[in-house]
C-alpha positions in Angstrom: 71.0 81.2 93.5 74.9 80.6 94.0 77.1 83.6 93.6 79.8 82.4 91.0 83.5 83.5 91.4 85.9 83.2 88.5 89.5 82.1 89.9 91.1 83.7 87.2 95.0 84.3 88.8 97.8 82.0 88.1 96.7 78.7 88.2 99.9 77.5 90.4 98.1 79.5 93.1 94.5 78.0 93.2 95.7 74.7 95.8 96.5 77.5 98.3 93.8 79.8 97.5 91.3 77.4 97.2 90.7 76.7 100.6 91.4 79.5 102.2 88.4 81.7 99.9 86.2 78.5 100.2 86.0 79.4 104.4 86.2 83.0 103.9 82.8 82.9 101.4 80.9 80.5 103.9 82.1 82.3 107.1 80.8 85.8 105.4 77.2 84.3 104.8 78.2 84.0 100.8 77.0 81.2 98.9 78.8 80.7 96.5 80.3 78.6 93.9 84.3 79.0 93.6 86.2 77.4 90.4 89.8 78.1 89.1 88.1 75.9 85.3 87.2 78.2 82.8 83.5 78.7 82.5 81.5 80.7 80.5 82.2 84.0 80.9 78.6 85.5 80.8 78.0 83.4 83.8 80.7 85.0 85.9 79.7 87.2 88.8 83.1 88.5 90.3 86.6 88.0 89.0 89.5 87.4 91.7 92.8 88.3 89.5 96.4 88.5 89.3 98.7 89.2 86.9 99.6 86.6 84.5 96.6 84.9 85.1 93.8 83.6 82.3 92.3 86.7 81.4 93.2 89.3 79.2 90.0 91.1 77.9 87.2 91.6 79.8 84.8 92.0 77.4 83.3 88.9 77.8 82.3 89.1 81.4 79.0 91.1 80.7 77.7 89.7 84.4 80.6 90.2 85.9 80.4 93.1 89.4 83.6 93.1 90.0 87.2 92.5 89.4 89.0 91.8 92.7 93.0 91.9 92.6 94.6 89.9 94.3 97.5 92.5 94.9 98.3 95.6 96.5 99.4 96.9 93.1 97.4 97.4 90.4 99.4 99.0 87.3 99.1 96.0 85.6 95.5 95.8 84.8 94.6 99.0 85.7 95.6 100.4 82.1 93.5 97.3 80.1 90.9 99.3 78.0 88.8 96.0 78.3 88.3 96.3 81.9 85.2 98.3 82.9 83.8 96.1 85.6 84.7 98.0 89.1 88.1 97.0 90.0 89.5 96.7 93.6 93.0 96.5 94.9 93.8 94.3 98.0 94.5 96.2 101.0 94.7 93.5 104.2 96.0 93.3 108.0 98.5 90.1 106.8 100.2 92.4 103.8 100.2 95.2 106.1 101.7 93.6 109.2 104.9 92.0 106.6 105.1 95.2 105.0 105.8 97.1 108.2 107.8 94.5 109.4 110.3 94.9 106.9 110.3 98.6 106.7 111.4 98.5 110.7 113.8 95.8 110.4 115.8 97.8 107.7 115.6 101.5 108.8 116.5 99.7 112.0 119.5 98.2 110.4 120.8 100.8 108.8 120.3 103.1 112.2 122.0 101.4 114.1 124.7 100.8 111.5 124.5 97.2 112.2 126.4 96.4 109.0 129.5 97.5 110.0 129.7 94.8 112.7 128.2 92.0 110.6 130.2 92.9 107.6 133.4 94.1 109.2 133.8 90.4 111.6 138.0 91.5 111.1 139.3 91.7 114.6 138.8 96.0 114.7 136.9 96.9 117.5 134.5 99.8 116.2 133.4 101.6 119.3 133.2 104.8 117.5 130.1 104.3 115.4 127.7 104.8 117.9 124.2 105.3 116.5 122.2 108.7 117.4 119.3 108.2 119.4 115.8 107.2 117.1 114.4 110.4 118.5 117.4 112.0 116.7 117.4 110.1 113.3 114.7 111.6 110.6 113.1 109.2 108.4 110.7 110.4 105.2 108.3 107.7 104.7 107.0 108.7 100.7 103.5 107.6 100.0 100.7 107.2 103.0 98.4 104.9 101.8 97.3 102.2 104.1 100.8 100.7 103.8 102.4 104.4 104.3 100.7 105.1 107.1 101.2 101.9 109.3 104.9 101.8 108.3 105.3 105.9 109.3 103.1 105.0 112.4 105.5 102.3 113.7 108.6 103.8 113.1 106.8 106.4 115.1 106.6 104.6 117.9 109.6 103.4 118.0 111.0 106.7 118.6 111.9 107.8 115.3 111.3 111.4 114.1 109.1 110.8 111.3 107.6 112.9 108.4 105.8 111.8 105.6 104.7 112.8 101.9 102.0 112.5 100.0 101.0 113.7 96.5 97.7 115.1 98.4 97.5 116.7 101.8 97.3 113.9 104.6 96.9 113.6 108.3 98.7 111.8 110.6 98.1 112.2 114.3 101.7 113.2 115.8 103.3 112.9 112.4 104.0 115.7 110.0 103.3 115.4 106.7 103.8 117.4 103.7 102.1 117.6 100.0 103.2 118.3 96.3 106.4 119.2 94.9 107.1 121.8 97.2 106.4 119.7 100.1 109.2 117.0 98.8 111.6 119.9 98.1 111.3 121.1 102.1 111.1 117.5 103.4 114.1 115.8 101.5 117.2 117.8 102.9 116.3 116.7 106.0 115.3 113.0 105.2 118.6 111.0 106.5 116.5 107.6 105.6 114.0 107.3 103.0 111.4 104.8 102.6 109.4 104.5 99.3 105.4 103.3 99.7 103.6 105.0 96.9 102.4 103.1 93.5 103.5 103.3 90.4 101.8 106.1 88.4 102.7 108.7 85.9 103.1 111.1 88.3 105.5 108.9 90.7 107.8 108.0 87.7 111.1 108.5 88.5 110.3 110.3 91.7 113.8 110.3 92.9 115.2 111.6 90.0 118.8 113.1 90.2 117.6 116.4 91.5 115.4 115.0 94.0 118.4 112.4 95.2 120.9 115.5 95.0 118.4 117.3 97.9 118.8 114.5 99.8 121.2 114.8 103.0 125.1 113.3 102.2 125.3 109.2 103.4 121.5 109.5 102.8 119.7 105.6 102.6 116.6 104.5 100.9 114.6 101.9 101.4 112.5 100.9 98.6 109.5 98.1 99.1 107.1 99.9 97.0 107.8 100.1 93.2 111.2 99.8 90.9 110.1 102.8 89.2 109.9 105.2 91.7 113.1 105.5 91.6 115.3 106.5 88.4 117.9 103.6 88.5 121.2 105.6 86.6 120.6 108.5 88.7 121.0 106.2 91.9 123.8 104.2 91.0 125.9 108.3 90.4 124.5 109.3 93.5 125.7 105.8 95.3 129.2 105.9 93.0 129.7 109.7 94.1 128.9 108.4 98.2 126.3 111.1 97.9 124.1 108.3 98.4 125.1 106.0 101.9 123.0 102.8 100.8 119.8 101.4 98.8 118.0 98.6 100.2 115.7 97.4 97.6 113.4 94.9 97.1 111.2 96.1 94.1 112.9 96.7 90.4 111.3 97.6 86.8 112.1 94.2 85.9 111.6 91.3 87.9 113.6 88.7 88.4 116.2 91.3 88.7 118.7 90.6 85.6 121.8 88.5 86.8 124.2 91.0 85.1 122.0 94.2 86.1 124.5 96.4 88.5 122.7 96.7 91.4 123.5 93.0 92.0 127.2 93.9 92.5 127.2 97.6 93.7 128.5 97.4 97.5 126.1 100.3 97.8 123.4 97.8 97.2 120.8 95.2 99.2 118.6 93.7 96.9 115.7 91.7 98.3 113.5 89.3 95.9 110.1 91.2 96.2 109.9 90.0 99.7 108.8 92.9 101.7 105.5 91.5 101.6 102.9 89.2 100.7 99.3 88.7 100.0 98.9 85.8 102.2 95.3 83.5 101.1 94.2 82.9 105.1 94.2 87.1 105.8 93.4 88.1 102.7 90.8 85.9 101.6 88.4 87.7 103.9 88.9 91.0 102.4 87.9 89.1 98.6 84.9 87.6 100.7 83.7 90.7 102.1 83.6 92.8 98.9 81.3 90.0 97.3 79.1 90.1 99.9 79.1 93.6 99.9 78.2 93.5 96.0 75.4 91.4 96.6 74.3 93.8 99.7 74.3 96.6 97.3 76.7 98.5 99.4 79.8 100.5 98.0 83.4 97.7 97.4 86.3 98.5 99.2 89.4 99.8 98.3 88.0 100.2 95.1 90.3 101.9 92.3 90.4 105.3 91.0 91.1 104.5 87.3 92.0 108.3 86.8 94.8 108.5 89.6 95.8 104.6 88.9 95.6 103.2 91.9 
C-alpha cells in the first residue's frame, strides 16, 4: 500500500517541490503517493510543513508518523499544543554549504576591512589599514549545531583562530569551545568577530544583551544569520551609536520583512541582508524528507528529530 505524504507548506512552493520529492521518494525505494490537495486528514501518513502553510491543528492527523519541517528552524510549530506527531527539523548538505558560505564571505569582509575600499572609492589612498593575519584575528562562532560547526570548521581552515560556544559542552577537533554562562563571559572579551548560529529558545533570548555586548572587545562585529532574537536590538544600536560596537551584519530580524522605517535600515553601523544566508533548496533537501519516511516505515529512529523540551 502507498505511503501518503501530505504537502502541507505554502502552496506557492509545491511547483518546485513537487518534483524534486517525487524523485527523492522513488530513488529511496518509497512508494508513495505525494499531493499538495487537501485530503482527509485520517489518511495522512507524514506531514512535510512550513510555516504559513495549511495546517494549524494537528489533531486531525490521528495516522499521521511524522511532521517533517521543511526548515532549519522550528519555533514556529514547535510551541503548537496540537502537535504530538514526532516532529523533525531539516538539517541538509545544500543549507549547510549556503550557510557557510555566507558566514566566510562576511567575517572575510569585515577582516580584511574591505569596506573601506569599496565604500571610500574618494581618491585617498588607504595603505594604512592593513588587515592582521587570519591566524591573528579571533572569531566566536555562538551555537554548534550542524550549522555551527561547519561554519566554525571553515573559518578554521582558513586560518582563523576560532572558538566556539555552546549552551552544552561540545567538541571540536582543533577548535576550542566553551559552555554555559561562564564559558560566554571568558570567550566574549576576546571575540573581535562574532557569528550568531543558535535557535531561537527561551534560553537564547536576547543573548547579546547590553552586558554581554559591553564584554565584547571595542570595534567588535557580529554577524548574525541565525535568529533576530538572539540579539536584544536597543542594546545594539547604543553599543553601535557609542562605536563600542564596529559593525552588525544581519540577515535575520524579529520581524520579517524588516520594517521600512525600523533603524537598522539607516544606521551606517548596519548590513542588512533579506534572510538570505541560506536556503532550503527542494533538489538537496528533498532527500533528507525522503529518507526519514523511509526510515518510518523501516521502523528505525527519524533524523534530526526535535527535542520539544529544549525547542529545537
Amino acid at each position: 500500500m502507498n505511503v501518503r505524504v501530505f504537502f502541507a507548506a505554502p502552496p506557492r512552493m509545491w511547483p518546485a517541490w513537487r518534483g524534486p520529492l517525487e524523485r527523492a521518494l522513488a530513488a529511496a525505494g518509497v512508494e508513495a503517493v505525494l499531493s499538495a490537495e487537501a485530503p482527509d486528514p485520517a489518511a495522512v501518513d507524514y506531514i512535510v510543513f512550513a510555516p504559513g502553510g495549511v495546517i494549524e491543528d494537528f489533531r486531525p492527523y490521528t495516522s499521521a508518523r511524522a511532521v517533517l519541517n521543511l526548515w532549519a528552524g522550528v519555533e514556529a510549530i514547535v510551541g503548537n499544543e496540537t502537535l504530538t506527531q514526532p516532529l523533525c527539523r531539516m538539517v541538509d548538505p545544500g543549507l549547510t554549504e549556503g550557510m557557510v558560505d555566507y558566514v566566510a564571505a562576511h567575517v572575510l569582509r569585515h577582516h580584511v576591512g574591505l569596506d573601506a575600499h569599496i565604500l571610500g572609492q574618494d581618491g585617498v589612498w588607504r595603505h594604512a589599514a592593513v588587515p592582521p593575519l587570519a591566524r591573528d584575528r579571533h572569531v566566536a562562532v555562538l551555537g554548534l549545531g550542524a550549522l555551527g560547526r561547519a561554519a566554525a570548521e571553515a573559518l578554521r581552515g582558513l586560518g582563523f583562530a576560532v572558538e566556539g560556544w555552546a549552551r552544552s559542552a561540545r567538541d571540536l577537533d582543533g577548535i576550542v569551545t566553551h559552555a554555559g554562562a561562564d564559558g560566554l563571559a571568558a570567550l566574549l572579551p576576546r571575540a573581535e568577530i562574532v557569528v550568531l548560529l543558535l535557535p531561537h529558545t527561551s534560553e537564547t533570548e536576547n543573548l547579546l544583551d547590553a552586558r554581554r555586548l559591553a564584554l565584547l572587545p571595542r570595534g567588535a562585529v557580529i554577524v548574525n544569520p541565525g535568529r533576530g532574537a538572539l540579539i536584544d536590538d536597543a542594546a545594539l544600536l547604543d553599543a553601535l551609536d557609542r562605536g563600542h560596537i564596529g559593525h552588525a551584519t544581519l540577515d535575520v530580524f524579529r520581524t520579517e520583512p524588516l520594517p521600512p522605517a525600523h533603524p537598522f535600515w539607516a544606521h551606517p553601523g548596519v548590513t542588512v541582508t533579506p534572510h538570505i544566508a541560506s536556503e532550503t533548496r527542494p533538489e538537496t533537501s528533498a532527500p533528507v524528507i525522503a529518507e526519514n519516511i523511509r526510515r518510518g516505515e523501516a521502523g528505525e529512529p527519524f533524523l534530526h528529530l526535535v527535542d520539544r523540551a529544549r525547542g529545537y
